[in-house]
N, C-alpha and C positions, 0 to 999 in steps of 0.2 A: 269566448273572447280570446283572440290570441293576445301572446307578449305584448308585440310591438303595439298592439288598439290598448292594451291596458298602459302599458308607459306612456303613449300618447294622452290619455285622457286621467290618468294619477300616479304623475310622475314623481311625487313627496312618497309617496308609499310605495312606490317600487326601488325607490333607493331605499329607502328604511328598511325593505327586504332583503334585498340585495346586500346591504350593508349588514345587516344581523346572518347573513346567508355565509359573509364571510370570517365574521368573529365565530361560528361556530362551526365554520371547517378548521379556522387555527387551535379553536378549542379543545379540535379533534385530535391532534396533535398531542405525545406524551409528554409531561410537563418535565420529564428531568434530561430529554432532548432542549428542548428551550433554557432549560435553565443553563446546560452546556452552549448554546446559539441563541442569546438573548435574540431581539428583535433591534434592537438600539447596536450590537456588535454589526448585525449581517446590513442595514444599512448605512454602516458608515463602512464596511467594504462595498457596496453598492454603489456609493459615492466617489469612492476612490479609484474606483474600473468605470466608472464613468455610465454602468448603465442606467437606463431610464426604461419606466414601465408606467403601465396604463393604472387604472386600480380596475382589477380583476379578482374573478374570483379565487382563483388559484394565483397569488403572490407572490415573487421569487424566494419570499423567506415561507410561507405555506408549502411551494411546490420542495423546496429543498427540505425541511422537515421530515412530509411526506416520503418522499424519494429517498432518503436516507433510514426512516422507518422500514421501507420497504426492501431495503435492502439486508436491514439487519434480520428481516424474518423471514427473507426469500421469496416474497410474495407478488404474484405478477400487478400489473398496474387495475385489469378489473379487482381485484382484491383488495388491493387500497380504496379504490372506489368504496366499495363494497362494506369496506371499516368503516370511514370517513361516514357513509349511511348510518350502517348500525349504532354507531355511536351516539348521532342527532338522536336516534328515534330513542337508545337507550336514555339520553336527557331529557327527552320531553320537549325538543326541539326540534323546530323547522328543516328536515334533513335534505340535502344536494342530491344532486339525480345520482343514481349509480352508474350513467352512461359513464367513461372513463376516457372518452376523446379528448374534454376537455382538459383530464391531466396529463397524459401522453402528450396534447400540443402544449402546457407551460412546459415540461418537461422540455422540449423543442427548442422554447424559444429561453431557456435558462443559457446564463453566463458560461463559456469554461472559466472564466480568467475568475468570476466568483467564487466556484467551486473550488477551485485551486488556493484560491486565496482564504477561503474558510478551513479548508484541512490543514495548509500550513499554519495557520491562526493557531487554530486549535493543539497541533502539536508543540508551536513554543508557548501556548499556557501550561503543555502538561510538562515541559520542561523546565520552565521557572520555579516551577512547585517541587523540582526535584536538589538536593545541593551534593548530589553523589557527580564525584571526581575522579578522574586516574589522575594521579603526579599532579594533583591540583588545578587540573587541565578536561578540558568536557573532551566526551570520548565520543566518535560516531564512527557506523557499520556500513559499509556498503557491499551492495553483493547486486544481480541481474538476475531476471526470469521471463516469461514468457508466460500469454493468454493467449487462447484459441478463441476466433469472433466468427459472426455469423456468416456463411459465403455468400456474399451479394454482391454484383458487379463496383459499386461503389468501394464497400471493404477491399476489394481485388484489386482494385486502380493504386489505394494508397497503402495498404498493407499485402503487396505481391506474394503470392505461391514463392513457397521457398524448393532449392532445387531437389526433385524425387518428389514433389506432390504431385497433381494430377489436378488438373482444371475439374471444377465438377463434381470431384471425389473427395477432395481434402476441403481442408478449414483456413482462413488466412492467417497468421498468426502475429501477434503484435508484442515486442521485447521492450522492458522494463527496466528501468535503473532506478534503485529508488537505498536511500542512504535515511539511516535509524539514530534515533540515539542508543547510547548503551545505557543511560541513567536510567531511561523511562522504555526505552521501545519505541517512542513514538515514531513516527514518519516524518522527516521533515523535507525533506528534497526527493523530487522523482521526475526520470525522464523517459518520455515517451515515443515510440520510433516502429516504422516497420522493421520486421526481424530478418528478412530478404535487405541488403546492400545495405546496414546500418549493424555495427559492432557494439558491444557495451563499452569499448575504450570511448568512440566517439562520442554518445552520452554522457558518459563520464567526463569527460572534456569540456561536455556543455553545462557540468555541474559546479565546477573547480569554483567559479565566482560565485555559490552559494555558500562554499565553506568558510566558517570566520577565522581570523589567524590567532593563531594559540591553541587551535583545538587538534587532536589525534585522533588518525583515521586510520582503523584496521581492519584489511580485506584480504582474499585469499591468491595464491599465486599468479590466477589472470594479472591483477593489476600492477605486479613487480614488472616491471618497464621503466628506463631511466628517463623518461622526462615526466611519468605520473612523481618519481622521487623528487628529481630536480626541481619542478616549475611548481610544485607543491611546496617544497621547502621554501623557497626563495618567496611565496604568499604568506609564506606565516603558520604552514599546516605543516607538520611530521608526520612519518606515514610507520605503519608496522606491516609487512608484508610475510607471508610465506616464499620462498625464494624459486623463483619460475623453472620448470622442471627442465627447461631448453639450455638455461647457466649451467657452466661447468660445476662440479662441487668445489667452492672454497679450498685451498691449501694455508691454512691457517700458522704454518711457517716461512708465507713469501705474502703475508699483509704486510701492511701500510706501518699501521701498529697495533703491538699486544697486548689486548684488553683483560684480558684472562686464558684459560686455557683452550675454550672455543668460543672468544670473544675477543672480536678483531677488526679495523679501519681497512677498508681495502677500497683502492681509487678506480673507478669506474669512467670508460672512456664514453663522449656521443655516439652513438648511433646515428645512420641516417634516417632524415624526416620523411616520416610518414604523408599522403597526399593527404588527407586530410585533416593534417596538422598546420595552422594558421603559420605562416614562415615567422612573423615576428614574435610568438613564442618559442618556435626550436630557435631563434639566434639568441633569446633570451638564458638559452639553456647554456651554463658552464659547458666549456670542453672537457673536461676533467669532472667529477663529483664522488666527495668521500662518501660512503656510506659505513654502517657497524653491522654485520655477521654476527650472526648468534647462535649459535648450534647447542642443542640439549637432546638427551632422548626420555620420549614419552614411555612411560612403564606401565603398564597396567595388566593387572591382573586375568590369569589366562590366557591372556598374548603376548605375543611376543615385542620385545624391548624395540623398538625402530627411531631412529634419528629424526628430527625435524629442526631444518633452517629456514632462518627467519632473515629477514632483510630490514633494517630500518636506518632512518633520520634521527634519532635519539640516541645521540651520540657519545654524550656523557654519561660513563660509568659508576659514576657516584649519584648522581641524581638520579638516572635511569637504571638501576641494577637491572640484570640479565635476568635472574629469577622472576621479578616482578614484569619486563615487558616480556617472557614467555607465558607468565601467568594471564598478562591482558588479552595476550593474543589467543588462549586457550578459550575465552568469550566469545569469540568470532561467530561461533555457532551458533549465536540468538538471531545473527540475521537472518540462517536458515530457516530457525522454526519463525521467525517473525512473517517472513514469504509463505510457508506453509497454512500459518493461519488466517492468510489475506486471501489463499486461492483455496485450500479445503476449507475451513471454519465455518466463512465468506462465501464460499461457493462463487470465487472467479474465476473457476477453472476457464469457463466457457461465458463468454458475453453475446447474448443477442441481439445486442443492437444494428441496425441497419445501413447505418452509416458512419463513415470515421468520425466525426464530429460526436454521434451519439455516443461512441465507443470510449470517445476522450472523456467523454463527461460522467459515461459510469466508473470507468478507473478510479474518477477522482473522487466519488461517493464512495466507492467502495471505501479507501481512503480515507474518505473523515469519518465512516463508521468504524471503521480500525481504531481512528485517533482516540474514538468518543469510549470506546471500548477501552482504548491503553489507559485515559484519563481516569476511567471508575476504578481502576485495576491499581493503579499509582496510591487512590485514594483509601482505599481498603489496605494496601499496604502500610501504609503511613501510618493510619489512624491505628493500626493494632501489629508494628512493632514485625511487621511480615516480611524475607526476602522478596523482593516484586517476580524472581525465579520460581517462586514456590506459587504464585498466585496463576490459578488456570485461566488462561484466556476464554476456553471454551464455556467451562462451569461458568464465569462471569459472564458471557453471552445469554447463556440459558436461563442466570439467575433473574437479571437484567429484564428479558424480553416475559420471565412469570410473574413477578413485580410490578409488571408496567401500569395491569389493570388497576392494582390496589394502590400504587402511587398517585393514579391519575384522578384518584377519587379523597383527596385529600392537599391541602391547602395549608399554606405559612406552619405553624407551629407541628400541625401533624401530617404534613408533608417532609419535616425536618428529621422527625421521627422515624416514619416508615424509612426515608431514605439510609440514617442510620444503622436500619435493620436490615438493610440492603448489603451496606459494605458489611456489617458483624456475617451473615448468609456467606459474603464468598469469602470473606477470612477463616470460614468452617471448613473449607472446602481445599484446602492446599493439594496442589501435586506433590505426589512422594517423592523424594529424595531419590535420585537413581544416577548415581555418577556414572559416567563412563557406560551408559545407554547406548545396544547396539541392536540391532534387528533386523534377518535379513532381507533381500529387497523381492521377495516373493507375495504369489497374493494365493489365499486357499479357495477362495470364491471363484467356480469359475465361469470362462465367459458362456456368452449365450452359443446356440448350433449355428447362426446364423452368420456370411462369410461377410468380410469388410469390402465395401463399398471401393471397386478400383477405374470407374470411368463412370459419367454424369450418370441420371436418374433417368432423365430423357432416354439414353441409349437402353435400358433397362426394361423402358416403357414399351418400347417400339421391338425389342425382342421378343419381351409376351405378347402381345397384342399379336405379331407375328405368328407365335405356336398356336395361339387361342384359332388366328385363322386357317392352321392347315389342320388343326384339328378337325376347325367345322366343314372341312371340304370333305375328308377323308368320311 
């Protein structure tokens, strides 16, 4: 008897099927994911994005679950399937087919504006839970990178060959802007763009009204530009820049005024607007703007002594000592590895997806697995007294994902427990202390005999196939 004759002639039992078919796909689900993305949280962003869904089996709070499991363990979507089975049968329950269409099309027809909205969630819980300050003011990283995505005519349309790829040969690549806290690491703002005719200033630009005013923003020489200074100060944000390598050096006896002995106001003229700068922010932008010059030099052991200036908005020398903002600025480097650990950790080097839409929507998983991951990492910190610098992101991934069995088999009180033993595991587990960490940028592994790919596969095709046939003449 097929479905459709059995729903037609007992329709009470096929829902009751159906319906217990889907309490033990969410069942399937690790419970200290859920407990991160209640089911009460993710429909009330549901609500507020306005989407609407049928009841299926795979639910937009199931499908996201899912899909975020799967991407913490890198596992393709038959493999999810594939868990999602083993799991039923492991309970002694009614298990879902391992065909995996069905979760590939929720996957489809999921939210981006959800997804974006769950990761940003998530990262200001993990920042509420933090009350670390610079100058009593929240601190945020920003910095840009770049993903390689699948070549498919559709990725080609919206994220263009950049120029010296080769139709065919290369990957399309899609550029990133995404701004951290320094308290937590989390993720909280990120902008999406092809890396062909789209800059990280103009992203950045699309960012400015995600930042609250009061808070400092320190990134590296791209972004010293006088109207990122200007139209950021005049919001309510200060900025801490490295000073752009195209500025003259500073003459620190023809400033404004003398702050100390290389610390000093010096007034900065407009520039002309950018095309892609909105006109009624550069008219917003002063003619004139002071900024403070900071000059120290970095010492370090082994190497050689070298200067580094700084640029900023923090203009009071008593409130803002010069020690302490070259101190801040010397953090800058977590954005780095924070990037690092989204595209190596994470394995976003390279995105399969098919289409720009898919492509949006894994970025943003990727993303709130980050989050979910900075969130455990914050927690173990706190709870035992740990720099969050010294807590590995990676160790916490691994500890995380061997845990999950023995978490999932355990409820309220000794659920509380194991989870305990969770954060005490990666509080065992600190990175060493390694100041002033350098390594050079060489790899000893090397590559395979085979040459890189410089015109389509087609042409490739139709060359052998070619020898193959004058061989068999000959």
């Amino acid at each position: 008897m097929s479905f459709a004759e059995e729903l037609a002639m007992k329709p009470c039992r096929v829902a009751l099927r159906f319906s217990q078919a889907c309490r033990n796909l969410e069942n399937a689900t690790p419970e200290f994911i859920k407990l991160r993305l209640p089911p009460e949280q993710l429909r009330a962003i549901l609500q507020d994005c306005d989407v609407k869904f049928r009841q299926r089996l795979f639910t937009p709070m199931a499908t996201l679950w899912l899909w975020l499991w799967q991407r913490m363990q890198g596992l393709s979507c038959r493999d999810v399937a594939g868990s999602a089975y083993a799991w039923a049968v492991g309970k002694d329950q009614q298990p879902a087919s391992t065909d995996c269409s069905a979760y590939c099309q929720a996957r489809g027809r999921q939210s981006e504006t959800f997804l974006k909205r769950a990761a940003q969630q998530l990262g200001e819980q993990t920042d509420a839970d933090s009350d670390f300050q610079a100058f009593g003011r929240p601190v945020f990283l920003v910095d840009g990178t770049t993903t390689k995505v699948a070549d498919t005519p559709a990725n080609g349309q919206d994220f263009p060959l950049a120029g010296g790829q080769k139709s065919g040969a290369s990957f399309p690549m899609v550029r990133l802007l995404a701004i951290f806290s320094l308290a937590t690491g989390a993720l909280r703002h990120l902008a999406i763009g092809p890396f062909r005719g789209t800059s990280e200033q103009e992203l950045f630009y699309s960012q400015w009204n995600q930042l609250s005013a009061g808070s400092i923003l320190v990134a590296d020489r791209y972004f010293d530009t006088f109207r990122n200074l200007a139209l950021l100060f005049n919001r309510g944000v200060d900025c801490v820049f490295k000073l752009n390598a195209h500025r003259n050096q500073p003459d620190f006896r023809r400033s404004h005024k003398r702050l100390g002995k290389a610390d000093a106001w010096f007034v900065w003229r407009r520039p002309r607007r950018k095309d892609w700068l909105v006109a009624s922010d550069y008219d917003e932008a002063p003619e004139t703007f002071v900024v403070r010059i900071i000059r120290y030099t970095l010492k370090l052991r082994g190497f050689r002594a070298r200067p580094v200036t700084l640029v900023t908005t923090l203009l009071d020398p008593v409130a803002y000592p010069a020690a302490q903002v070259a101190a801040l600025y010397g953090r800058r480097w977590s954005v780095e590895v924070n990037l690092r650990h989204i595209k190596s950790s994470l394995a976003m080097e390279f995105i399969d997806a098919r289409t720009p839409a898919m492509v949006r929507k894994e970025i943003w998983v990727f993303m709130l697995a980050y989050n979910l991951i900075r969130q455990i990492m914050h927690e173990a910190a706190v709870s035992y007294g740990l720099d969050l610098e010294r807590v590995s992101f990676t160790g916490t991934a691994q500890l995380v994902l061997a845990m999950t069995p023995v978490l999932s088999a355990f409820r309220d009180e000794a659920f509380i427990k194991a989870y305990e033993l969770l954060l005490s595991g990666i509080a065992q587990r600190p990175v060493r202390h390694r100041p002033n960490r350098s390594e050079p940028r060489v790899i000893k592994r090397r590559n395979t005999k085979y040459t890189c790919m410089t015109r389509p596969r087609d042409q490739y095709d139709r060359q052998l196939k070619s020898a193959m046939a004058e061989l068999t003449v000959a």
